[in-house]
N, C-alpha and C positions, 0 to 999 in steps of 0.2 A: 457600392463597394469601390474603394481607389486601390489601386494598386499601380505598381509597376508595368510596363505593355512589354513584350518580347516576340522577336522574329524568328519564328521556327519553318523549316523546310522539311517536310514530311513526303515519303514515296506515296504513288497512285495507290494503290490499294491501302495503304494506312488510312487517307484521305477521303475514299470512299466509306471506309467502315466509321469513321468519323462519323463522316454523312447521314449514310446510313440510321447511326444510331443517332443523332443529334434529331434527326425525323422522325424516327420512329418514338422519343420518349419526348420530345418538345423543348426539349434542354439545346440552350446553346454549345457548338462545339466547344470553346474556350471551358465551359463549366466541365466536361471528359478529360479537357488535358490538364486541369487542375488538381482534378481526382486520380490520374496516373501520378501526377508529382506529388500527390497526396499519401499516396499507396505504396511509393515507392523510391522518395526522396532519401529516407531515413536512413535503408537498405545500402542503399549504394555509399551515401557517408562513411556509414559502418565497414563496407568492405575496403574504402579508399583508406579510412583507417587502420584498419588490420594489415594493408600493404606497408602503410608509413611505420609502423612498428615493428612489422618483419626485416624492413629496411634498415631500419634501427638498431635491432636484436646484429643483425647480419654484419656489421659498422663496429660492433659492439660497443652502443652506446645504453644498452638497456641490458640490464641483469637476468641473468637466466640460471633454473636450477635442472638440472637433471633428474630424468623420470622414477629412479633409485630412491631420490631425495625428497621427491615429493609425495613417492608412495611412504616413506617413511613419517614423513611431516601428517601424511593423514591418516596414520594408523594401519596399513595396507599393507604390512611386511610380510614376507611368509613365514 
C-alpha cells in the first residue's frame, strides 16, 4: 500500500491503548488510526460543513424560508 506518511502527537494513554490493542490483534498501530479516520473522517467534514453554511445563512448569503412556510410547502398546516 503507498500512501502519504503523517506526524501525529498523541497523549500517554491514547498511546498505550494503541498499544495495547495493536498486541493484542497483531495489526499494526498505523492500521487503528486509519480505521478511526475511516470511521470518522466523514463526520467531522459534515459538521465543518454545517458550520460554513450556518455562516452563510448568518452573512445572508444563502436563502432561508421560515418554519410557517415550509410547514405549508409540505402540507403540514393546521
Amino acid at each position: 500500500m503507498s500512501g502519504a506518511v503523517i506526524s501525529l502527537r498523541v497523549d500517554g494513554a491514547q498511546m498505550e491503548r494503541l498499544k495495547t490493542l495493536a498486541e493484542r490483534t497483531g495489526r499494526p498501530m498505523s492500521f487503528y488510526v486509519r480505521e478511526a479516520l475511516d470511521a470518522h473522517l466523514e463526520e467531522i467534514e459534515y459538521v465543518y460543513q454545517l458550520e460554513a453554511e450556518a455562516e452563510a445563512v448568518r452573512r445572508g448569503e444563502l436563502q432561508t424560508i421560515g418554519l410557517s412556510e415550509l410547514r405549508s410547502r409540505l402540507g403540514l398546516e393546521d
